[in-house]
KERO-817387 format. One record per atom (N, C-alpha, C, CB): x, y, z. Coordinates in steps of 0.02 Angstrom, whole numbers, plus 50000, padded with zeros to 5 digits. Glycine has a CB too. Layout:
N
XYZ/...
END
This chain:
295
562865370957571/562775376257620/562195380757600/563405380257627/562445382857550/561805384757513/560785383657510/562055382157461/561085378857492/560355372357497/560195372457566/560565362857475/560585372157600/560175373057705/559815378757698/560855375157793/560345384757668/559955390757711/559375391357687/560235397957710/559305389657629/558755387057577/558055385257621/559055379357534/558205379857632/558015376857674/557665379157738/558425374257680/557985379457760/557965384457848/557635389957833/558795387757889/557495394557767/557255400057751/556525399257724/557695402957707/556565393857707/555845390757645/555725396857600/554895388657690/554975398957608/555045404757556/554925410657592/554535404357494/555335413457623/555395421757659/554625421357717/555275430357574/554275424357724/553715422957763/553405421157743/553455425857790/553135422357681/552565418957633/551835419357668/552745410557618/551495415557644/550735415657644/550495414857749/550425406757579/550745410957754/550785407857831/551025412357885/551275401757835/551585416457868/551645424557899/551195430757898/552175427457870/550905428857845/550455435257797/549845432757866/550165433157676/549705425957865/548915427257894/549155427257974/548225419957870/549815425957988/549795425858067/549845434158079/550515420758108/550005438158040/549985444258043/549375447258049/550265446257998/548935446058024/548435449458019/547835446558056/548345450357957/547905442958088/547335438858123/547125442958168/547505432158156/546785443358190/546235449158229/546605446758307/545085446858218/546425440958326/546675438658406/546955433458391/546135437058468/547225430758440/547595424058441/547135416058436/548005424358514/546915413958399/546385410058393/545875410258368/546235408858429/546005416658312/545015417358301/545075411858225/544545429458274/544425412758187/544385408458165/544815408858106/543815407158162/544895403558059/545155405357981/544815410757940/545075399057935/544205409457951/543835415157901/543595419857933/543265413157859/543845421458001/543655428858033/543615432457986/544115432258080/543455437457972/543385444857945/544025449157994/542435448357962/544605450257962/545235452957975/544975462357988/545835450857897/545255463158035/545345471058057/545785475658037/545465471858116/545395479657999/545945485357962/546275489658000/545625490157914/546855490858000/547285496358031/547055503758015/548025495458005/546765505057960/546515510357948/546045508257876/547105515857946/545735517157878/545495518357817/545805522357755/544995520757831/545855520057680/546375524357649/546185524857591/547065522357650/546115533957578/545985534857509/546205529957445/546255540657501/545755528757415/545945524657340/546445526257305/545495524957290/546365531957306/547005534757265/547705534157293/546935542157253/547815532557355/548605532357381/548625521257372/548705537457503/548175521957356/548355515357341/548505512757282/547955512057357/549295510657263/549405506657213/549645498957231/549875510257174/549535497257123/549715490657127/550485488957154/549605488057059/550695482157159/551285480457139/551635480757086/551315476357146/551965480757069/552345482057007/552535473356981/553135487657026/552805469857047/553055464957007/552345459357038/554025462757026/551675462357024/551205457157022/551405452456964/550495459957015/551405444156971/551215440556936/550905438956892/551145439156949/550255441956908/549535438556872/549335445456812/548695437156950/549325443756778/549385449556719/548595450356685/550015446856650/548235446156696/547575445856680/547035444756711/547515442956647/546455448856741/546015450456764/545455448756753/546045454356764/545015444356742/544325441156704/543865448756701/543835433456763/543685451556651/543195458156665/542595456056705/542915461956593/542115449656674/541545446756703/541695447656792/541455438156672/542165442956806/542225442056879/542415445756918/542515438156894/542895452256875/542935460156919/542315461856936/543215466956877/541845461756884/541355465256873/540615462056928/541285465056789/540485456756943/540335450756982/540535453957047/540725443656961/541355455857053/541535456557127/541405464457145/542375454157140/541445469557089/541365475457089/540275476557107/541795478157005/539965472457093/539385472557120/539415470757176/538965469557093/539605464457194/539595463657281/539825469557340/540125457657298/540365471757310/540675476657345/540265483457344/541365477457316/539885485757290/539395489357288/538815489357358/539135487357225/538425481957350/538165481357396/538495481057466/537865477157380/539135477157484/539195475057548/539495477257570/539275470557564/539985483357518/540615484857542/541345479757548/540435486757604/541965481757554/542605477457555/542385472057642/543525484357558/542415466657620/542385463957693/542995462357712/541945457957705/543455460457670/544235459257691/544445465457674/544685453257652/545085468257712/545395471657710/546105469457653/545425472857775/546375474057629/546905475857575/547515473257623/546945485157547/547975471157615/548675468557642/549035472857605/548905460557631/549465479657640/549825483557617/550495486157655/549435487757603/550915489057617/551755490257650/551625498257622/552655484357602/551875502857668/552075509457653/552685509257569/552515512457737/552355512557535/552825511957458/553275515657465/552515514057387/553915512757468/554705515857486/554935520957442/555295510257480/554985528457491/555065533057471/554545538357446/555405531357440/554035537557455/553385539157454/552885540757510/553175535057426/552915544157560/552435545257595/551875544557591/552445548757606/551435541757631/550785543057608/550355538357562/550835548457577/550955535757539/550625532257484/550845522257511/551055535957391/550165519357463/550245511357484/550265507157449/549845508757517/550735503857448/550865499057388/550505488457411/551995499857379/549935488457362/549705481757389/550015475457394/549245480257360/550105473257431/550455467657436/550055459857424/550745468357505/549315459757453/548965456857421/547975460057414/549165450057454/547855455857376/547175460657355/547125465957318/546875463357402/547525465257247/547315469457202/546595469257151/547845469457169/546485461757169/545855460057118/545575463657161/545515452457097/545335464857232/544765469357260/544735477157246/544795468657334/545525478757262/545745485357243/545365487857153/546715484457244/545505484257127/545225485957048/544315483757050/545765479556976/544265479457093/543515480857072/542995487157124/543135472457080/543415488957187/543305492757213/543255500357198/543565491057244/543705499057117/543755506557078/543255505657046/544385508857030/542935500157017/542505498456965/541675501956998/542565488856950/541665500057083/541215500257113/541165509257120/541295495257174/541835512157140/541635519757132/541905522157206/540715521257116/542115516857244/542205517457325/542915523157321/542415508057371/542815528357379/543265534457396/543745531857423/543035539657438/543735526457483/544205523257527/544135515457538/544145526657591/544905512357569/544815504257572/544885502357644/545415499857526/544785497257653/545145494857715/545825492957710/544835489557742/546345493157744/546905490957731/547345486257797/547215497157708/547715482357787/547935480657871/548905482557833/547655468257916/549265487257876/549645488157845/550245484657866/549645493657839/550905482857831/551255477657891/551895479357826/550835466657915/552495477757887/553315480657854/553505471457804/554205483257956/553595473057743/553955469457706/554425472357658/553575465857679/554915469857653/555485471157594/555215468257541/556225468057604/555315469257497/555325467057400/555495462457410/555785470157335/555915456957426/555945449557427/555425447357442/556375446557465/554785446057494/554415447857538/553585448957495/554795454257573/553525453657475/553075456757425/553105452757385/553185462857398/553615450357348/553375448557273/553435440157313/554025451357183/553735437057357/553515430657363/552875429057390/553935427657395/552695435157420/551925432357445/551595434157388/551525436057517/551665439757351/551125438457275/551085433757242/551215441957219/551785430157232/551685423857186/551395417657232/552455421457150/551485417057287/551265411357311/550555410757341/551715409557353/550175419157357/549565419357354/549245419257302/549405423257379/549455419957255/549045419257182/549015411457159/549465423857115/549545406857167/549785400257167/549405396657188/550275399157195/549375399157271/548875394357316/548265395457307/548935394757388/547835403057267/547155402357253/547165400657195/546745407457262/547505397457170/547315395357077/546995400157045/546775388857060/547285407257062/547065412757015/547425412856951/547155419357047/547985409956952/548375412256882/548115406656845/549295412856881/548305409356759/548295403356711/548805401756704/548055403656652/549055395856658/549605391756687/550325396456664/549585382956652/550255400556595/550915404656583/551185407656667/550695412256521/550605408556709/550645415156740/550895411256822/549765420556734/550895404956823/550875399956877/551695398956853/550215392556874/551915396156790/552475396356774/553045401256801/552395396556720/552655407056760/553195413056768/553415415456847/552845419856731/552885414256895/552975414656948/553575407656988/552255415256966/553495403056957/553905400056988/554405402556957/553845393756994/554385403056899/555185404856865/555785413156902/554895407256762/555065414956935/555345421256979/555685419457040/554785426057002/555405414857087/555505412457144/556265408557140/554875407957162/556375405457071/556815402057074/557425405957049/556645396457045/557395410756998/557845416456995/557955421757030/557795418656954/557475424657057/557825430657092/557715428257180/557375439557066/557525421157194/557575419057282/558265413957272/556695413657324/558395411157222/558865404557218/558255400757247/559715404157268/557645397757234/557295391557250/557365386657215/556715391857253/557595380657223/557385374257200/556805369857170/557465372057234/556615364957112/556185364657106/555735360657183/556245362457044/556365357257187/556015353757286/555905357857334/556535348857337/556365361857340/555945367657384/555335370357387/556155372357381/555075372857312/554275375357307/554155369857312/553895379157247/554235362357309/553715358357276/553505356757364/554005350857208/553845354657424/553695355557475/553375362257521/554135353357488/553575369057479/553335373857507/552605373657480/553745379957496/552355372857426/551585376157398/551335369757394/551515381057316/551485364457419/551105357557417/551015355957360/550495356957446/551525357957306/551435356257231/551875350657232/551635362057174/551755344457169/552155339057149/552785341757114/551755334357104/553325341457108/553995344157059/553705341457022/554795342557062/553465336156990/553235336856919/552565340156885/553225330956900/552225344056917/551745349056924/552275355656908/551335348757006/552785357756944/552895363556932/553345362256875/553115367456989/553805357056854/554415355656820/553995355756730/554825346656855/553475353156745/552995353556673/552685360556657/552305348256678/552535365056688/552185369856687/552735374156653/551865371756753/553495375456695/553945379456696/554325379156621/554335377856756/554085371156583/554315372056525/553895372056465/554745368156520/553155373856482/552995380656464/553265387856430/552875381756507/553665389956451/553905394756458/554485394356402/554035395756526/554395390556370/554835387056304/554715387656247/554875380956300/554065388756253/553515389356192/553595395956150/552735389456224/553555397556105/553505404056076/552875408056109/553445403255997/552995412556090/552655419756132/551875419256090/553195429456111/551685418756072/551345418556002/550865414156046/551785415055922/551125406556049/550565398856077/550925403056157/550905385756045/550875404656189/550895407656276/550385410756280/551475412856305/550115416356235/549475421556233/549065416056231/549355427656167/548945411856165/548425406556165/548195402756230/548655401756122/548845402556259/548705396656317/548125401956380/549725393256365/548735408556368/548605414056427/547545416556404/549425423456408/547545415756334/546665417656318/546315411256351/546405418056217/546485405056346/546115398556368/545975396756293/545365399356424/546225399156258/546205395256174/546615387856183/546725401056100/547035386356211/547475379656201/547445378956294/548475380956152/547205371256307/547525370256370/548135368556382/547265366556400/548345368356460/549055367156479/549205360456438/549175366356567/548645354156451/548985347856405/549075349656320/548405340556411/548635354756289/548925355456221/549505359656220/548445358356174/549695364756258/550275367256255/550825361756277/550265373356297/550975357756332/551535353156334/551565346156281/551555350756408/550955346556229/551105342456178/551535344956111/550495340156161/551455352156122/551835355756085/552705358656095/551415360456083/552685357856147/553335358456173/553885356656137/553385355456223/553985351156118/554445348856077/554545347155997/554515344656105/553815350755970/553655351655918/554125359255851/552905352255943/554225356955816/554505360755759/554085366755732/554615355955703/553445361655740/552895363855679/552315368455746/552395354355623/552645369055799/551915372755853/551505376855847/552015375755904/551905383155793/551075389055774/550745384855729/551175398255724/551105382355675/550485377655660/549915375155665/550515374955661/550475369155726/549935363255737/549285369355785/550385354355802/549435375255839/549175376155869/548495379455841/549535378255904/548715383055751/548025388455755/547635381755719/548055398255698/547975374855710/547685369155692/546895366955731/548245364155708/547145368055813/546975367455861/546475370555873/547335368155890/546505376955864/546065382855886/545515382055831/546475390855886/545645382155761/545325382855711/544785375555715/545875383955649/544955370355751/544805364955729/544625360055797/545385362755682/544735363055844/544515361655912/544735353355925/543635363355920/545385350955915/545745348255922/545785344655986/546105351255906/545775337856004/545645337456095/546525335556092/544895328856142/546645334256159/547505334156170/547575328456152/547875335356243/547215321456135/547425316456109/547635319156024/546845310656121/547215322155991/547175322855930/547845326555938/546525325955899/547825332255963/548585335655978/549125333455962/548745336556036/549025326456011/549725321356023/550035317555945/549435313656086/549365315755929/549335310855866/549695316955803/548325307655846/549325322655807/549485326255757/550285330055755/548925331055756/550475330255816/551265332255821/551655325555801/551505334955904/551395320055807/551945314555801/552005314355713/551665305755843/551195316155681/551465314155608/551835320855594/550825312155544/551945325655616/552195331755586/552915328655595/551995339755624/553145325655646/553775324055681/554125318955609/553585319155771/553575312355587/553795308955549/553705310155480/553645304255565/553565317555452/553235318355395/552745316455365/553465317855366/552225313155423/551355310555378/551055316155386/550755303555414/551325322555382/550465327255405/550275328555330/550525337255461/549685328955345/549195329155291/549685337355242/548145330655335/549605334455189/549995338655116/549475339455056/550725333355078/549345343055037/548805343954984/549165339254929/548645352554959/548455335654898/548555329454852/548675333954784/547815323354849/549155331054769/549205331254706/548535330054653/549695326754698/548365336554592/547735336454548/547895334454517/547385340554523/547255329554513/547345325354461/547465325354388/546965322954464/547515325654319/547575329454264/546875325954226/548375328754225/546185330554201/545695328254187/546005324854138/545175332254177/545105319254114/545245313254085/545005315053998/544775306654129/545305314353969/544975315553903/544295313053871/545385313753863/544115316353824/543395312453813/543255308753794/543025313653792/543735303753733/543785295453744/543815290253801/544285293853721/544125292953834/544365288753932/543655288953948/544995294854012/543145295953944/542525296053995/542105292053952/542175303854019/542055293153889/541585289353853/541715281453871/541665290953775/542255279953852/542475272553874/542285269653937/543175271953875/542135274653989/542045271154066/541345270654060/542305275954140/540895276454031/540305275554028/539905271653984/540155280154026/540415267053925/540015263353888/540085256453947/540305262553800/540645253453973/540865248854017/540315248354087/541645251154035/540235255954111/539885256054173/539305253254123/539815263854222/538745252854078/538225254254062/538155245054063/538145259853995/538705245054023/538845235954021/538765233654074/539545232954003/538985233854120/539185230154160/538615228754216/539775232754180/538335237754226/537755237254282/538235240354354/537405227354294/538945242354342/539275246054386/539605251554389/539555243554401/539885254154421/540345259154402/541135257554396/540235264254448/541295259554351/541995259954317/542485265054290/541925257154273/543145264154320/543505269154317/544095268554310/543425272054356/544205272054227/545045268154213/545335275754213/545235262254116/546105272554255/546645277854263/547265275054212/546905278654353/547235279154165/547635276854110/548265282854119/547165276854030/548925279854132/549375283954149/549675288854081/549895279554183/549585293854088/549705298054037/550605297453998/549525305654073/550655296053946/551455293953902/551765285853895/552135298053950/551065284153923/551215274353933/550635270653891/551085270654033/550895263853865/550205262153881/549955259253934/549985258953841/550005257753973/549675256454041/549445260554065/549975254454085/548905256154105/548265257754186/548135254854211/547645259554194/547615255654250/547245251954264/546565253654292/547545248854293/546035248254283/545435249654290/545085247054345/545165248454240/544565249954364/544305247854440/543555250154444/544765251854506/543355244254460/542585241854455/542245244354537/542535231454439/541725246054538/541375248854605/540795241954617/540905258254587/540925239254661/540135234854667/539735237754753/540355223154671/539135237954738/538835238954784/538445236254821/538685241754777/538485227954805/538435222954861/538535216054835/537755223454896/538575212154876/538735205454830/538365202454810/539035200854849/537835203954802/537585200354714/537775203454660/536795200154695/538245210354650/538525211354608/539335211854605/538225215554592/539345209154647/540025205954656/540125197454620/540135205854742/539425194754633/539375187854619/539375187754529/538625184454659/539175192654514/538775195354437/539445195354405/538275204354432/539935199954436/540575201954416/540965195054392/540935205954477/541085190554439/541275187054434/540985180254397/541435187654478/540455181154375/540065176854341/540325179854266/539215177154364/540135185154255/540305188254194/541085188554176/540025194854196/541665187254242/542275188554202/542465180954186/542895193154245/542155176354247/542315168354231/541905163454160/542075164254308/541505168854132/541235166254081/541415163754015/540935169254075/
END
């Protein structure tokens, strides 16, 4: 029963309500230039609270905060009167413009204003941020992880609502598994999404990851390097060797001198046994070797 209304509801109005709302006339184009309901001081304009996207590129504020300099906002702000607050507007979408529009110095925005509840708000934030591939992947995660806790969504439900594969969102979401620590990494662009889900099931993940970072690691190497951590081959500092006394070196160097090669005896220290091992550096002294031991 559940699952119908689910269903029958998809995700609250979402993105597809948002633009039939605001469309200038009945038919104009996709990329009309939308008509603001008004003009509104900067200052009565705030963010969302439960925006998604937690990180802002400075370059590309700064990129959009010049355009807007020159051309002014050409889209208008998508905003709801902020409950309990007169006067004041809470964005529903277009905060990246809103912040570079402060950057630019502008007094007032365009806004098109329109009634949504908090169910409403935060599903069109996450699924407009979703559908422009603004977030990085922590932030694509966490959003589904919202939709599916505080809407009851399914992973099949988004995966038919945002034209995403369930195994697109089902991989991302466990993500979110990772220690907090490799999430920032992923969230800087230090580790991609494929090095973070090679880590997933890893013991050893801050590790292997500042492995990664330090050492620019591709996700094959990733893969390879979590499996020996898994079976105990990861690389372990070798045991030092215990130097050779000065009979042992003299002895290799009267032998090397003999011979015309290099030679090197590992004589196990409290035994008498070793053993010794000859270097040849091509086969005519390989042929030599063996001429001289069959003699």
């Amino acid at each position: 029963m559940a699952e119908n209304r689910m269903k029958s509801r998809g995700l609250g109005r979402g993105l597809s309500a948002l633009m039939a709302d605001v469309n200038e006339t009945p038919g104009a184009p996709a990329d009309a230039p939308r008509r603001p309901d008004m003009m509104v001081p900067i200052e009565k304009i705030v963010p969302n609270p439960d925006q998604p996207r937690r990180r802002f590129d400075p370059d590309h504020l700064e990129d959009l905060s010049n355009s807007i300099r020159e051309k002014g906002v050409i889209q208008p702000l998508i905003v709801r009167e902020k409950p309990g607050e007169a006067g004041v507007y809470e964005i529903v979408a277009g905060e990246r413009r809103w912040r570079a529009s402060q950057k630019a110095q502008l007094h007032e925005l365009p806004v098109v204003v329109r009634e949504f509840n908090d169910t409403e708000v935060l599903e069109i934030a996450i699924i407009e941020n979703i559908q422009r591939a603004d977030l990085n992947p922590v932030e694509e995660a966490a959003g589904y992880r919202q939709l599916m806790d505080r809407f009851g969504h399914t992973q099949e439900v988004l995966s038919r609502a945002l034209g995403k594969s369930r195994s697109h969102i089902a991989n991302l979401m466990r993500l979110l598994n990772l220690p907090a620590d490799i999430q920032d990494m992923l969230e800087q662009g230090k580790l991609s999404a494929g090095h973070a889900r090679a880590l997933i099931t890893s013991d050893h993940a801050k590790e292997i990851a500042s492995k990664i970072v330090a050492e620019g690691l591709s996700v094959r190497q990733t893969e390879d390097l979590v499996k020996k951590f898994a079976s105990g081959e990861q690389d372990k500092p070798k045991p030092k060797k215990a130097d050779k006394d000065a009979d042992t070196k003299a002895l290799e160097g009267d032998l090397s001198a003999a011979l015309g090669m290099k030679v090197f005896i590992d004589h196990k220290a409290g035994s008498e046994s070793g053993q010794v091992t000859i270097k040849y550096k091509d086969m005519e002294q390989l042929d030599e070797l063996c001429r001289i031991l069959s003699s």
